[in-house]
N, C-alpha and C positions, 0 to 999 in steps of 0.2 A: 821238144823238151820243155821250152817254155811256156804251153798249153799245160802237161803233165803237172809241171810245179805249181800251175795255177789252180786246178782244178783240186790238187793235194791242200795247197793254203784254204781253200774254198770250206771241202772237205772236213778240214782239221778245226778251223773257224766256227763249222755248225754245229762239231761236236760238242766243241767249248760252251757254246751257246747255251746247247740241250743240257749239259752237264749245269752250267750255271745255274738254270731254271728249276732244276731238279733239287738241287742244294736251296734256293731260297722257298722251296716249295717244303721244305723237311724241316726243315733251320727251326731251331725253338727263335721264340717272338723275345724279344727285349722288353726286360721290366722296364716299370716308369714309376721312380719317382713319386712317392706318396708328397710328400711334404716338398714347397721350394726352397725350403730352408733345412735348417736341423729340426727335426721333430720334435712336437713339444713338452719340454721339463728333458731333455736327453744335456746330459754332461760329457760324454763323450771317455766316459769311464769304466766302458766294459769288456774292451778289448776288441779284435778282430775277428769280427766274422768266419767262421769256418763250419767244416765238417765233423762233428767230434764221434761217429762211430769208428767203431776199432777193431771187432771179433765178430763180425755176422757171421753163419754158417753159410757155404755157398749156397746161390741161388734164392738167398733171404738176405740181402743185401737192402739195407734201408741206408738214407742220406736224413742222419739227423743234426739239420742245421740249427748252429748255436750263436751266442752273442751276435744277435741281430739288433744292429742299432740301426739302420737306413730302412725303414721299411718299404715294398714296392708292391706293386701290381703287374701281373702279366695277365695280358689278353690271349687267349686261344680261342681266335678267332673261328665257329664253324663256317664250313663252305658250303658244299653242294646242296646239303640238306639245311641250310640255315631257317630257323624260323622266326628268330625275332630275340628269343627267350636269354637270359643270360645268367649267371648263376656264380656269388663268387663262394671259391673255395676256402677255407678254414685247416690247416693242417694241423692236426694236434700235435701232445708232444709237455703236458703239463706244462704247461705253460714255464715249460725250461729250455726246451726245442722244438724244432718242427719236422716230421717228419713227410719231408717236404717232396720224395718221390712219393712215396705208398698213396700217400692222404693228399697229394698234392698234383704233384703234373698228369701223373696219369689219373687221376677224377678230371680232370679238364679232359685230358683225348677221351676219355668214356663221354662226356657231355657232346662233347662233340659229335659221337656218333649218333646221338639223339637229335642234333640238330642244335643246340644249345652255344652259346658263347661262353667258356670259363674262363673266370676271373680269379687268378692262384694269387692270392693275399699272401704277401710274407711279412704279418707282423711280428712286433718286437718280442723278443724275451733273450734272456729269462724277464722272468717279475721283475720291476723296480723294488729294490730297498726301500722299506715305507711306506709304501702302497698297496692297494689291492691287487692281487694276483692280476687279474683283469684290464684294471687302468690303460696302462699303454697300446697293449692288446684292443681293447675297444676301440680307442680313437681311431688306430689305422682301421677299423671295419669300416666306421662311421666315415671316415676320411675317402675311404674307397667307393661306399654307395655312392656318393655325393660325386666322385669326379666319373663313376660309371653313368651317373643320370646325364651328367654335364656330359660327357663324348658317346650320348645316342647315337645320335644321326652319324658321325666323323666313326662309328663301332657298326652302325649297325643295327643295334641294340632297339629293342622296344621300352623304354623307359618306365612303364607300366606293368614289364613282367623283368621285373628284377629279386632272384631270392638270393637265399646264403644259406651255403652245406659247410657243414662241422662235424669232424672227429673226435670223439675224447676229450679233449680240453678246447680243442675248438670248435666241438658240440655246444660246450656250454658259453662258450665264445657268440657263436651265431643265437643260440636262445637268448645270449642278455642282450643283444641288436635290437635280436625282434621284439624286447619286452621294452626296452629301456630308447624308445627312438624318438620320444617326443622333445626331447633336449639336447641340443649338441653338445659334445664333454669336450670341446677345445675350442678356442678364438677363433673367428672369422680368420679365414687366409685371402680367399679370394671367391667370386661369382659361384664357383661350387657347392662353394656352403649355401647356396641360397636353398639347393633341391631338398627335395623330402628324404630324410632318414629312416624309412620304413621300408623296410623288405619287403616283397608282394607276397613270396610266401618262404618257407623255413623247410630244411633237410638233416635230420640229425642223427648221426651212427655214430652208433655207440660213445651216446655223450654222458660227458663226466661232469659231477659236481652240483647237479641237479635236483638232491633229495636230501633232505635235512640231515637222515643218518642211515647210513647201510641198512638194507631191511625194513624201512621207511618209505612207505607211497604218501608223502605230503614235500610238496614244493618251497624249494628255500624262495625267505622273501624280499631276496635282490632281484628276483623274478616278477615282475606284478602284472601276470596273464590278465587280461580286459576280452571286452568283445570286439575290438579292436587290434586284436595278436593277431598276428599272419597266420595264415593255415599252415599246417604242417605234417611231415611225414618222418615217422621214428621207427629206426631200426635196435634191435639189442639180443644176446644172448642171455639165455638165463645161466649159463654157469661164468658170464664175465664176471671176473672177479672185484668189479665197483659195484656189481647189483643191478639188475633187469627195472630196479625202483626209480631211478634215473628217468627211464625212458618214460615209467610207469607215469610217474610223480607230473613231468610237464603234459602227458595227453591227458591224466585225471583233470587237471588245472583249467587245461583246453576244452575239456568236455563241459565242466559246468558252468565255463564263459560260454558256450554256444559256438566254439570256434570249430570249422572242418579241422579232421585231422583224422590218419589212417596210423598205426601202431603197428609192425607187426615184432612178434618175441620169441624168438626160436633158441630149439632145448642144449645146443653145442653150438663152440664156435669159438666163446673167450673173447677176446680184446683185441683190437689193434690189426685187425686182418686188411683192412684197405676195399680193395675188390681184388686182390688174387684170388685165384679159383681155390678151394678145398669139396673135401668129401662131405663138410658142414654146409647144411642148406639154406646157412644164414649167407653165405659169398651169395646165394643169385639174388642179395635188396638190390643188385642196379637193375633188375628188368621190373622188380614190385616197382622200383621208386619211380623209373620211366612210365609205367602203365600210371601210375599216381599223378606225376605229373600232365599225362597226356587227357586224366581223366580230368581234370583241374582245368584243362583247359591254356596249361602255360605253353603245352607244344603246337597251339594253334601256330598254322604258318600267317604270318605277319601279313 
């Protein structure tokens, strides 16, 4: 009897084990902490963090997070197919929320399957009162390359193939990164801030806020495209309701700095799709953007 019980605790013990393994193998990763502090210019006057959707139709369920004052970074680390490459994410969300499944965790598990490391940015909004839409938004970018260059090696990470993909608002989020990176927009914190602010290259669906005026192929000039702009890869529909000019306005910009960049503009689709699948042939930009990237040479394995 006392073989049986043992063999049962034995048993019962390895199941735990497997079970345990299995949960920290699935387990979402724990944000980190942008700032050691309170981030900078935050007064701590905007309320509590939450959820504020309310009436999705089933199976269109989006998590649009609001008053974000604590901005962080989660790592979604790839495994098997790891190649080096890392990529952080932008969730849009006008720069009021963030629509932080759609355009957010699952664009990291898609990166993933490429082999890719995503880095899901949860900057701040809404806007600050008195500021540019942007402001706060930026820093935590700029704040994130910088401690993603600094935990390479401890990540993983190839520190030379570091881009940023943007939605909507946070399309035009990652374009002002990669235009605006010769200048840090906050105080030294710590050694992080020593790295380069430049993204290796740029990923933009369906970005917003990009062209001077609807029906407009010329680039607003908080933008200022060099030959020096990161390459880039643009996705858009022509009937999204911001205008296909967006996407148009930063690869014209791109083209007559001499910068690579692949465009593509398809005729359905609208706004705000993420990558769920639709009947619009604009859902398969993750296989163009992966051939893009792979052709670019960021899905070299390390």
């Amino acid at each position: 009897m006392k073989r049986t019980n043992s063999a049962v605790i034995a048993f019962l013990l390895a199941l735990a084990c497997a079970a345990s393994m299995a949960l920290s193998q699935t387990a979402e990763p724990k944000p980190i902490n942008l700032w050691p502090g309170i981030a900078p210019g935050e007064k701590g006057d905007i309320g509590p963090e939450h959820d504020t959707t309310k009436n999705d139709p089933p199976g269109k369920r989006v998590i649009r997070l609001g008053f974000v004052s604590v901005p962080t970074l989660t790592v979604f680390r790839a495994t098997e197919n790891a190649n080096g490459a890392a990529v952080i994410v932008c969730p849009g969300g006008g720069y009021s929320i963030l629509a932080y499944d759609l355009e957010g965790t699952e664009i990291c598990k898609w990166l993933n399957s490429v082999g890719v490391t995503g880095v899901l940015l949860k900057y701040r909004v809404p806007s600050r009162q008195g500021l540019p839409k942007h402001e706060a938004a930026f820093q935590d970018a700029q704040r994130t390359i910088a401690l993603v260059r600094e935990h390479a090696r401890e990540w993983e990470i190839d520190p030379r193939r570091v881009g940023i993909l943007g939605f909507s608002a946070g399309g035009h989020l990652a374009a002002f990164t990669s235009t605006n990176y010769e200048k840090r927009s906050y105080d030294k914190v710590d050694s992080a801030d020593e790295q380069s602010l430049r993204p290796d290259f740029t990923v933009l669906i369906y970005p917003a806020y990009l062209s001077t005026a609807k029906g407009e192929i010329k680039l607003v000039d908080e933008l200022p495209v060099n030959k020096h702009t990161p390459p880039a890869f643009l996705v858009m529909a022509e009937d999204d309701p911001l205008g296909p000019q967006n996407a148009m306005a930063y690869f014209d910009a791109l083209a007559k700095a001499k910068v690579r960049a692949e465009l593509h503009v398809y005729p359905s689709g609208g706004h705000g799709y993420g990558l769920r699948p639709s009947a619009n042939q604009v859902t398969t930009w993750p296989e163009r953007a992966a051939d893009w990237m792979k052709s670019e040479g960021w899905l070299s394995q390390k």
